[in-house]
TORNU-41607 format. One record per residue: residue number from 1; residue in three letters; z, y, x of N, C-alpha, C, O, CB in turn. Coordinates in nm, 2 decimals, decimal comma. Atoms other than C-alpha are relative to their C-alpha. Glycine has a CB too. Example, Ala and Ser with C-alpha at 12.3 -4.5 7.8 and 13.67 -1.06 7.14 Angstrom:
% residues 2
1 | ALA | 0,00 | -0,12 | 0,09 | 0,78 | -0,45 | 1,23 | 0,00 | 0,12 | 0,09 | 0,07 | 0,12 | 0,19 | 0,12 | 0,00 | -0,10
2 | SER | 0,00 | -0,11 | -0,09 | 0,71 | -0,11 | 1,37 | 0,08 | 0,11 | -0,08 | 0,09 | 0,22 | -0,03 | -0,14 | 0,05 | 0,04
This chain:
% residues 105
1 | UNK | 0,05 | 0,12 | -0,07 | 2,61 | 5,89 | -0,27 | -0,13 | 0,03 | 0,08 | -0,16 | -0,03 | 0,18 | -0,02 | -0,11 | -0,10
2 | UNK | 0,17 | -0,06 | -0,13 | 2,27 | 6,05 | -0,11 | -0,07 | -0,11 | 0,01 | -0,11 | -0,13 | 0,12 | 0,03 | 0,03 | 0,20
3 | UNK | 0,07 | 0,08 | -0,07 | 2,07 | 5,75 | -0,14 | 0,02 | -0,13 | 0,07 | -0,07 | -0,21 | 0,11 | -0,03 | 0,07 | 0,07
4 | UNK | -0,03 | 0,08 | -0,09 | 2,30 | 5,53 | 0,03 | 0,05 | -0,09 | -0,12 | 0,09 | -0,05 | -0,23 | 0,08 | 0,04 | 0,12
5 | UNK | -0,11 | 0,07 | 0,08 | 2,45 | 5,23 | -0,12 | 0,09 | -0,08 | 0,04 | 0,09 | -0,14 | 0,15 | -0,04 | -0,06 | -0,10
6 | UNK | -0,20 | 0,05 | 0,01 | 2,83 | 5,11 | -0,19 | 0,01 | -0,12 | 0,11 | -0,07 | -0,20 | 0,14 | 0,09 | -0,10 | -0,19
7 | UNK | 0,02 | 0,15 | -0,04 | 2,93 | 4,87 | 0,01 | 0,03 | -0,14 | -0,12 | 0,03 | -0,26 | -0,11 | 0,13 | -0,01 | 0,14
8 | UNK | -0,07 | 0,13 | 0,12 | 3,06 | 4,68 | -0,34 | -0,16 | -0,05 | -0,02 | -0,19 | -0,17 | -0,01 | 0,11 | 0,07 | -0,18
9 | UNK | 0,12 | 0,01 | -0,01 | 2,65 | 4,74 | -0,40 | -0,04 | -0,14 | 0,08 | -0,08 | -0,24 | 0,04 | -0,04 | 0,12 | 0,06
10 | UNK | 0,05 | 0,09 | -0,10 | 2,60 | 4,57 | -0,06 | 0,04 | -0,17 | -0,01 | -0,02 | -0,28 | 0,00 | 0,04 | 0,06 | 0,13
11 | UNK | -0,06 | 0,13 | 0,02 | 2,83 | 4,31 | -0,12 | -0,06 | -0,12 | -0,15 | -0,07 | -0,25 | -0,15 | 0,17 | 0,06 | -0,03
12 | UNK | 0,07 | 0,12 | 0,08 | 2,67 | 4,19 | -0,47 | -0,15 | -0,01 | 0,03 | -0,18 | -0,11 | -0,03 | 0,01 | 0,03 | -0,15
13 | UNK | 0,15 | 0,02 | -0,08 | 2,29 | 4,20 | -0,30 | 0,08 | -0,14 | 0,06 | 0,06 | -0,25 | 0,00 | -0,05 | 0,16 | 0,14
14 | UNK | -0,02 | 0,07 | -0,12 | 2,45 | 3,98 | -0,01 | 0,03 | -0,15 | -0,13 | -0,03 | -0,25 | -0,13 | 0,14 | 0,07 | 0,12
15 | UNK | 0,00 | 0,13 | 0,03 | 2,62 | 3,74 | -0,28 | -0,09 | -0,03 | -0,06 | -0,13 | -0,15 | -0,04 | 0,08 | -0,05 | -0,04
16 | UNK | 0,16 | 0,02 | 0,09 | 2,32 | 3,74 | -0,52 | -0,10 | -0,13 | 0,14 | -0,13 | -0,25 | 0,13 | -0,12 | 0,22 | -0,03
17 | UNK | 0,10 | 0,04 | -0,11 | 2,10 | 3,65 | -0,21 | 0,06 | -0,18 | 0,05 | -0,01 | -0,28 | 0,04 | 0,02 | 0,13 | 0,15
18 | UNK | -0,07 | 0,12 | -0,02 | 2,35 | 3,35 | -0,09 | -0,04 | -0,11 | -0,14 | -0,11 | -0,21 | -0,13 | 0,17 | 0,05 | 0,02
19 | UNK | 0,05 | 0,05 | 0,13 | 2,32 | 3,22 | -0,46 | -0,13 | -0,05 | -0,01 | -0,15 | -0,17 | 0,01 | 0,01 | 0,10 | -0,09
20 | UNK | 0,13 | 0,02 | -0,01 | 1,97 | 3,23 | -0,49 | -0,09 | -0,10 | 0,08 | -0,18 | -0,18 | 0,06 | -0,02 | 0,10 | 0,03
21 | UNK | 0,04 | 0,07 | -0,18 | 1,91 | 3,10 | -0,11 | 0,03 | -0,19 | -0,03 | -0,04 | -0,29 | -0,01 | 0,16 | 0,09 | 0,19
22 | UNK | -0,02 | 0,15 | 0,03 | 2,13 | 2,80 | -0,21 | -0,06 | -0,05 | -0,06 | -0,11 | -0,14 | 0,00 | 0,08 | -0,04 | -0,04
23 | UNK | 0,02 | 0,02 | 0,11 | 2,00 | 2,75 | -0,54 | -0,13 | -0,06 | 0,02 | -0,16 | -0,17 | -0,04 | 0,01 | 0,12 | -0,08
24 | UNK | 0,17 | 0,04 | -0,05 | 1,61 | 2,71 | -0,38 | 0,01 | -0,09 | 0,09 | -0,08 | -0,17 | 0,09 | -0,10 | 0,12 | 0,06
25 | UNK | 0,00 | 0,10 | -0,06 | 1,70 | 2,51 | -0,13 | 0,03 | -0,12 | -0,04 | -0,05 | -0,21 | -0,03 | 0,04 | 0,03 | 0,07
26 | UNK | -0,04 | 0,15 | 0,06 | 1,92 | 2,23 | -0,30 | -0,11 | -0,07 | -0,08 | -0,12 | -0,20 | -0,08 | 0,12 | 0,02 | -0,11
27 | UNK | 0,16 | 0,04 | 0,07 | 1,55 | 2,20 | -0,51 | -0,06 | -0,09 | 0,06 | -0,10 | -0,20 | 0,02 | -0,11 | 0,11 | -0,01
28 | UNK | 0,13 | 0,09 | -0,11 | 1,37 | 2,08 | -0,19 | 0,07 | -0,15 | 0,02 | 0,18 | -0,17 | 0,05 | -0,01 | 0,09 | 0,20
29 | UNK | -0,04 | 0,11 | -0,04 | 1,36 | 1,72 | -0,16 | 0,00 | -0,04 | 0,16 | -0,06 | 0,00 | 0,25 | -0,09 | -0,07 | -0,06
30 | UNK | -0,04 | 0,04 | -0,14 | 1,48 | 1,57 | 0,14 | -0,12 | 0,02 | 0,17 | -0,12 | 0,07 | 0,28 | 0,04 | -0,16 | -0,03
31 | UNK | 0,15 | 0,02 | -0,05 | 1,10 | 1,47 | 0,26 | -0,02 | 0,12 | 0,03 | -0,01 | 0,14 | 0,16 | -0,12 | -0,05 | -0,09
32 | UNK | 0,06 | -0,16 | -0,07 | 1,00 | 1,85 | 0,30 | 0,08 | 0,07 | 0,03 | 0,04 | 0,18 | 0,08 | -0,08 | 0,10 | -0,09
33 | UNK | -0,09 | -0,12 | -0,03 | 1,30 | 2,03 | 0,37 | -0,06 | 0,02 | 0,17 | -0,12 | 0,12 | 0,21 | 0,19 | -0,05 | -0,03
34 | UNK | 0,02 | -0,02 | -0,17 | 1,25 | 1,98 | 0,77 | -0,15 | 0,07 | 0,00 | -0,16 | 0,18 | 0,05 | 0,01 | -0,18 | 0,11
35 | UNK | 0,12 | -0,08 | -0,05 | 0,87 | 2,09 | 0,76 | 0,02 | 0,15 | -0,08 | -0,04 | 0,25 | -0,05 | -0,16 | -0,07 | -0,05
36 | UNK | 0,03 | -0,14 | 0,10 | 0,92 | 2,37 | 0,51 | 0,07 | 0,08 | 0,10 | 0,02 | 0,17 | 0,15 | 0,06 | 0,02 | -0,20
37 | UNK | -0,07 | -0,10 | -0,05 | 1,22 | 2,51 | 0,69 | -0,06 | 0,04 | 0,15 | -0,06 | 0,16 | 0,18 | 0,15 | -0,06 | 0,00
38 | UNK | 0,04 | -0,05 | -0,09 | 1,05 | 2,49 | 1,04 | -0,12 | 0,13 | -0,03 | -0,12 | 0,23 | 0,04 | -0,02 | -0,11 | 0,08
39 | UNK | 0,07 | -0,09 | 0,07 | 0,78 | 2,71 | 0,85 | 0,07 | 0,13 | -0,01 | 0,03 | 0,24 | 0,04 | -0,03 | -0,05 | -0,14
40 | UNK | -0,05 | -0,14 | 0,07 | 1,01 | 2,96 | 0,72 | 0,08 | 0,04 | 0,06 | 0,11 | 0,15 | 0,04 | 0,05 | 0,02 | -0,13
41 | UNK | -0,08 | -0,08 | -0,09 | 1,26 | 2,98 | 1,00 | -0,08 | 0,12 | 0,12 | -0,03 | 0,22 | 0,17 | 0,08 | -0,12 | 0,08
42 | UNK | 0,02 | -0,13 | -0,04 | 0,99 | 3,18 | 1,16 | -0,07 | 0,12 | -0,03 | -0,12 | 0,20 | 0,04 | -0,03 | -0,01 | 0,08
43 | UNK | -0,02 | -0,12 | 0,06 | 0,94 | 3,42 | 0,92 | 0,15 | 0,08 | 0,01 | 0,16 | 0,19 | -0,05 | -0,04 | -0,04 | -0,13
44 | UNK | -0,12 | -0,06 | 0,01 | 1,28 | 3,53 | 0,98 | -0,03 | 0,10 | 0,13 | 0,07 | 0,16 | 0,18 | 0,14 | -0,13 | 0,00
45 | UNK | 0,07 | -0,09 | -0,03 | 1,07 | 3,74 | 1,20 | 0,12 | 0,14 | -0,02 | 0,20 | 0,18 | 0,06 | -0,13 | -0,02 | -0,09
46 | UNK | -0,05 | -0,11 | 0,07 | 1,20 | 4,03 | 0,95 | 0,14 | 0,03 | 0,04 | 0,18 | 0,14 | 0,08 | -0,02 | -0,02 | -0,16
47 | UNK | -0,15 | 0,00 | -0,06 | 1,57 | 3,95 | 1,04 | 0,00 | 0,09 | 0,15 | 0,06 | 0,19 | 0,17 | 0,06 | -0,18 | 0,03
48 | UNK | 0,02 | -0,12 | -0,16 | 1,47 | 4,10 | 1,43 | -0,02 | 0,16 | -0,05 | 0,07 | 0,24 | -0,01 | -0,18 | -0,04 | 0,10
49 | UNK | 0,00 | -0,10 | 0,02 | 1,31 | 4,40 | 1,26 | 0,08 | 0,05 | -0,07 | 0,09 | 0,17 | -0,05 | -0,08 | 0,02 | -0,02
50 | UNK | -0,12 | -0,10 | 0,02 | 1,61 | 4,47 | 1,05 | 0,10 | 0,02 | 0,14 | 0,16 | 0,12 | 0,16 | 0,09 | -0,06 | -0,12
51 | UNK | -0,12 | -0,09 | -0,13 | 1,83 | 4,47 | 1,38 | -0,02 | 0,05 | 0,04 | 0,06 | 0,14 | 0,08 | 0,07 | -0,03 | 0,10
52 | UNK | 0,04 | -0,17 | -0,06 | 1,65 | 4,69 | 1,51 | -0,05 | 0,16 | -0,04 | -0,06 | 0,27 | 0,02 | -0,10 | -0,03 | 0,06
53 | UNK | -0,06 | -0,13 | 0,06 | 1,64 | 4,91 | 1,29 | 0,14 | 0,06 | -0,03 | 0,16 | 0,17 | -0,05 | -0,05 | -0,01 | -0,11
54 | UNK | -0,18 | -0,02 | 0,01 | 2,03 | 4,90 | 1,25 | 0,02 | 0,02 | 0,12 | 0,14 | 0,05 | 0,13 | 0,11 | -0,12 | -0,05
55 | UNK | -0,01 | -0,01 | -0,12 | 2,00 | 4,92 | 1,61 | -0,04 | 0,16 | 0,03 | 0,03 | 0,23 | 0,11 | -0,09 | -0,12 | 0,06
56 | UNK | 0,11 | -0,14 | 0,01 | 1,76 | 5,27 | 1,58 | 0,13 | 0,09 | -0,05 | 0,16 | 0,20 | 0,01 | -0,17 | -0,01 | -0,16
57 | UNK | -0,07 | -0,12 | 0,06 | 2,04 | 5,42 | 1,35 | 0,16 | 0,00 | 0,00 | 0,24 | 0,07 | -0,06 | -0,05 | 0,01 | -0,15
58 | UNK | -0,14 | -0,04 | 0,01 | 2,37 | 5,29 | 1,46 | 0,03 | 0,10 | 0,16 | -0,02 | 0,13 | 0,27 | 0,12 | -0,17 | 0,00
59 | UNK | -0,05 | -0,09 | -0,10 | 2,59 | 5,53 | 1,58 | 0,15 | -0,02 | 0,05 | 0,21 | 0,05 | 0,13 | -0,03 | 0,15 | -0,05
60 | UNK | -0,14 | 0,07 | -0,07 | 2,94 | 5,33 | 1,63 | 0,04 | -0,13 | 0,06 | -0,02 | -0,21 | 0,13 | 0,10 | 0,00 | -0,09
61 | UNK | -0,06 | 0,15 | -0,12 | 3,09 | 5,06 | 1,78 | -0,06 | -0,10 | -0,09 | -0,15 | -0,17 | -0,04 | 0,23 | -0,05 | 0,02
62 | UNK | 0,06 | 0,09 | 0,11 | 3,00 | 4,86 | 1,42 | -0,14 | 0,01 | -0,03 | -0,22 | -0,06 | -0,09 | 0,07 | 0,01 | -0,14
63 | UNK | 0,16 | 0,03 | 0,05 | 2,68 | 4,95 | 1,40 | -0,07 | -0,09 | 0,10 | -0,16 | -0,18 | 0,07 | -0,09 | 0,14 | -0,01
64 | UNK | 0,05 | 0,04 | -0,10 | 2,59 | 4,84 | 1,74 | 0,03 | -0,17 | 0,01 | -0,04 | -0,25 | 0,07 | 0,04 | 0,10 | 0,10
65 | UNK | 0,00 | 0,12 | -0,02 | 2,76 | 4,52 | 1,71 | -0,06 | -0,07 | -0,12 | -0,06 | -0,19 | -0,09 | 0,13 | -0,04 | 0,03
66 | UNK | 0,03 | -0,01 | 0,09 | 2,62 | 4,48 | 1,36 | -0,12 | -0,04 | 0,04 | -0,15 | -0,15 | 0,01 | 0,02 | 0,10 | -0,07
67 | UNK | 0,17 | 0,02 | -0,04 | 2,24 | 4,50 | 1,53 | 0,01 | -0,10 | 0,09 | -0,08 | -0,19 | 0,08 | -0,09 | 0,14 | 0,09
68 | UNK | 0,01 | 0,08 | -0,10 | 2,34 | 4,30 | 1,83 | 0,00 | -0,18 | -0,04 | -0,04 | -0,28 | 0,02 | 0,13 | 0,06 | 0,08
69 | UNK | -0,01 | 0,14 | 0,09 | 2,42 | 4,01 | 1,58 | -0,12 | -0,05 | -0,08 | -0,16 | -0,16 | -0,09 | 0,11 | 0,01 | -0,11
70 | UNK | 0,12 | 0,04 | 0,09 | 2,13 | 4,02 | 1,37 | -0,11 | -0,04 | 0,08 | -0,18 | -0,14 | 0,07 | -0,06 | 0,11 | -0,09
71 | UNK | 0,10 | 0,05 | -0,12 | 1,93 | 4,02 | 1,65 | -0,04 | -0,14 | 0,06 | -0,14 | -0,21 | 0,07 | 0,05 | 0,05 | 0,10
72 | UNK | -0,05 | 0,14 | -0,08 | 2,09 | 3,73 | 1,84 | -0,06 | -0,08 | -0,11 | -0,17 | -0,11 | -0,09 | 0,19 | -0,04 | 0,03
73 | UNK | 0,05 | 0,12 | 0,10 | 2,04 | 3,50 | 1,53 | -0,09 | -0,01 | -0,06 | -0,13 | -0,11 | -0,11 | 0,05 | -0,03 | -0,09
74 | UNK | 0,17 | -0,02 | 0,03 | 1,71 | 3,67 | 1,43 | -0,08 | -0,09 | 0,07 | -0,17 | -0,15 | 0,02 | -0,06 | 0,15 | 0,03
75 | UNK | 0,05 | 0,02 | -0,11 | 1,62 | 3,55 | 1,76 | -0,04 | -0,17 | 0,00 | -0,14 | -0,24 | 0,01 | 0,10 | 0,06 | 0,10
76 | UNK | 0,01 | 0,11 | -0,01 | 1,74 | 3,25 | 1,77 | -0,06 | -0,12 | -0,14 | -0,08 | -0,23 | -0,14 | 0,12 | -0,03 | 0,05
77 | UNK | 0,03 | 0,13 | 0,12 | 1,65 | 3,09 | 1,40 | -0,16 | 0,00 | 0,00 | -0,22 | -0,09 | -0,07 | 0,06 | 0,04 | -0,18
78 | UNK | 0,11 | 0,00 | -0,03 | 1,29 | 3,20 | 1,52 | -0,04 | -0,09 | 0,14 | -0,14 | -0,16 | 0,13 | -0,03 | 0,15 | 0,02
79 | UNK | 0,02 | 0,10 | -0,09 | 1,28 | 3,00 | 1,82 | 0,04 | -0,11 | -0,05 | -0,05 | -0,19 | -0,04 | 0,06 | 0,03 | 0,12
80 | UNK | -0,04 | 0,12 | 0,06 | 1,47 | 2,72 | 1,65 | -0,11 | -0,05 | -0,12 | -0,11 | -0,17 | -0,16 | 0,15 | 0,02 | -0,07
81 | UNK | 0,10 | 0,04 | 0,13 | 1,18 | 2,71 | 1,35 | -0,10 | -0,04 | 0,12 | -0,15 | -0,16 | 0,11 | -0,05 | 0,14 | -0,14
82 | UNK | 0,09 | 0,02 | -0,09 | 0,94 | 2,72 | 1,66 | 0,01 | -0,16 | 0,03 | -0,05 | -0,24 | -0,03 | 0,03 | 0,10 | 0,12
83 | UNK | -0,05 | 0,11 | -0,04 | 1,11 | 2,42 | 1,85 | 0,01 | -0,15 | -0,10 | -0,02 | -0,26 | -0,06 | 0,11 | 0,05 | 0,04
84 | UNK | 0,01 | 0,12 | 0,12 | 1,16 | 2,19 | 1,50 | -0,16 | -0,02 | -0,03 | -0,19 | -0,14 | -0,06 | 0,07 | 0,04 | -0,15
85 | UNK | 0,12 | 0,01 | 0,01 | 0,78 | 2,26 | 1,46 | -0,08 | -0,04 | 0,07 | -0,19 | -0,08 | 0,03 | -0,04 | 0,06 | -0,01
86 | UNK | 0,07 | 0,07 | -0,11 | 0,68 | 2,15 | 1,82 | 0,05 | -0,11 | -0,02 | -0,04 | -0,20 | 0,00 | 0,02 | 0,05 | 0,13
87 | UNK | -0,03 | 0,11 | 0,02 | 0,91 | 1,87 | 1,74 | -0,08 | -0,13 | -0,03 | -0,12 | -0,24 | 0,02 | 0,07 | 0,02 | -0,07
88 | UNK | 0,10 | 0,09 | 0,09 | 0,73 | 1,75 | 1,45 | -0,16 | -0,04 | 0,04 | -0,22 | -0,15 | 0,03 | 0,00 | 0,10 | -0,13
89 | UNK | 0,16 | 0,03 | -0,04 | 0,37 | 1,82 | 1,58 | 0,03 | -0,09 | 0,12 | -0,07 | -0,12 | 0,19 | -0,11 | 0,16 | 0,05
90 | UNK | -0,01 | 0,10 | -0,08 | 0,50 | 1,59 | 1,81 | -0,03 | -0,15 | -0,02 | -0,13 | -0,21 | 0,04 | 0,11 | 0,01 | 0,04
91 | UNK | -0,01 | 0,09 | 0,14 | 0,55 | 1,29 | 1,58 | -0,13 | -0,07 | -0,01 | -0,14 | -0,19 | 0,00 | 0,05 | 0,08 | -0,15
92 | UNK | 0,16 | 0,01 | 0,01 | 0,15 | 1,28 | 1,54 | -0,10 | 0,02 | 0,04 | -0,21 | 0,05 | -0,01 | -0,04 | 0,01 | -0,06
93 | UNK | 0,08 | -0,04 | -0,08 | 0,04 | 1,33 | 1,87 | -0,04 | -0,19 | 0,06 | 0,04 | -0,29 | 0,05 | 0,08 | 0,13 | 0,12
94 | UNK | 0,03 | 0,15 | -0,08 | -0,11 | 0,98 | 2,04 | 0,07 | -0,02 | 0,12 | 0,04 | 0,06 | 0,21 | -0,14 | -0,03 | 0,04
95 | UNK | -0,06 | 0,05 | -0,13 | 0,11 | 0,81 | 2,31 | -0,14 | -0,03 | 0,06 | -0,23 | -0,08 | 0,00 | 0,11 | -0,13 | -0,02
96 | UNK | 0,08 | -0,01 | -0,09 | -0,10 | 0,84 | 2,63 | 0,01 | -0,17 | 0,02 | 0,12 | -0,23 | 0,03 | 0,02 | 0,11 | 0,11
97 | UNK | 0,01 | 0,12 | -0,05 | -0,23 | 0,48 | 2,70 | -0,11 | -0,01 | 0,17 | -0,19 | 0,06 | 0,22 | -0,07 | -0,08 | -0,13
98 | UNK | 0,11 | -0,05 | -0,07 | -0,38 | 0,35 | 3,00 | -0,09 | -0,12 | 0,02 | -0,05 | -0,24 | 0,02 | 0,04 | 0,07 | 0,13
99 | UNK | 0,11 | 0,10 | 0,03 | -0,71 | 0,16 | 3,01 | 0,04 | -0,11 | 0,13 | 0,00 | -0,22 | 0,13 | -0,19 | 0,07 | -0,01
100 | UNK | 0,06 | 0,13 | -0,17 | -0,66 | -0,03 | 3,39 | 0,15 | -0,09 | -0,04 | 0,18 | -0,18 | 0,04 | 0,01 | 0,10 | 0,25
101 | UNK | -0,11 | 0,14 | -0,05 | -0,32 | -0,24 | 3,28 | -0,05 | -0,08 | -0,02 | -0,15 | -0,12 | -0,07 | 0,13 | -0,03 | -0,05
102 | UNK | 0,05 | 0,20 | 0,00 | -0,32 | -0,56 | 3,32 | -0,14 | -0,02 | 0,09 | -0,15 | -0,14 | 0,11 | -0,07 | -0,08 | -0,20
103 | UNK | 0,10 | 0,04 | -0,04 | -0,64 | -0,55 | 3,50 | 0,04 | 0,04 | 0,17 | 0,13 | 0,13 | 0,20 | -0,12 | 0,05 | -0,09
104 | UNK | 0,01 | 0,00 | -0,13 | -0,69 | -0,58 | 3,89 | -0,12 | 0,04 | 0,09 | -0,22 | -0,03 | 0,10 | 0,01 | -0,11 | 0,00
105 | UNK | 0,14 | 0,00 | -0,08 | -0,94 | -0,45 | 4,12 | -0,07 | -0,08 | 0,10 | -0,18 | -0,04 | 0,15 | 0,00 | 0,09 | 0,06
C-alpha cells in the first residue's frame, strides 16, 4: 500500500464524517443554526485547498474532475456563508430615514 489508503479506508472516513457532521448539527437549535452555519460555511475555505491539491496531483480524467468539483462547491459554500452573513448583518442595520418629510420649505 505505500502510504496510500484503500478506497474501503476512504469510504469509512467519508461515512464516519457524514455521521458525525449530522450528528452535530441535529444538536443546533433552530435559533443559531443560520448564524453558526454562515460562520462555518466560510471556513470551508480548506475544501478549495483540498481541490487544489487534487488538482496539483491528478493525473486522469477522475482526478481532474474530482478537483474541478471540490472546487466548484468549495467555492460556492464560501460565497454562500459570505452572502447569508451579509444577509443577516443586514437585519440590524437602521432603515435610512429622512428628517425633511412632512415638512415644507
Amino acid at each position: 500500500m505505500n502510504g496510500e489508503i484503500s478506497l474501503l479506508g476512504s469510504l469509512v472516513i467519508f461515512i464516519l464524517a457524514v455521521l458525525v457532521g449530522f450528528e452535530v448539527i441535529s444538536k443546533v437549535p433552530a435559533t443559531l443554526h443560520t448564524p453558526l452555519m454562515s460562520g462555518a460555511n466560510s471556513i470551508h475555505g480548506i475544501v478549495l485547498i483540498g481541490g487544489m491539491i487534487i488538482a496539483a496531483f491528478a493525473n486522469d480524467l477522475l482526478g481532474y474532475i474530482l478537483a474541478f468539483v471540490a472546487v466548484a462547491f468549495g467555492a460556492m459554500n464560501v460565497v454562500g456563508g459570505y452572502v447569508v452573513t451579509d444577509r443577516m448583518l443586514q437585519m440590524f442595520r437602521k432603515k435610512p430615514t429622512t428628517k425633511d418629510s412632512g415638512k415644507e420649505a
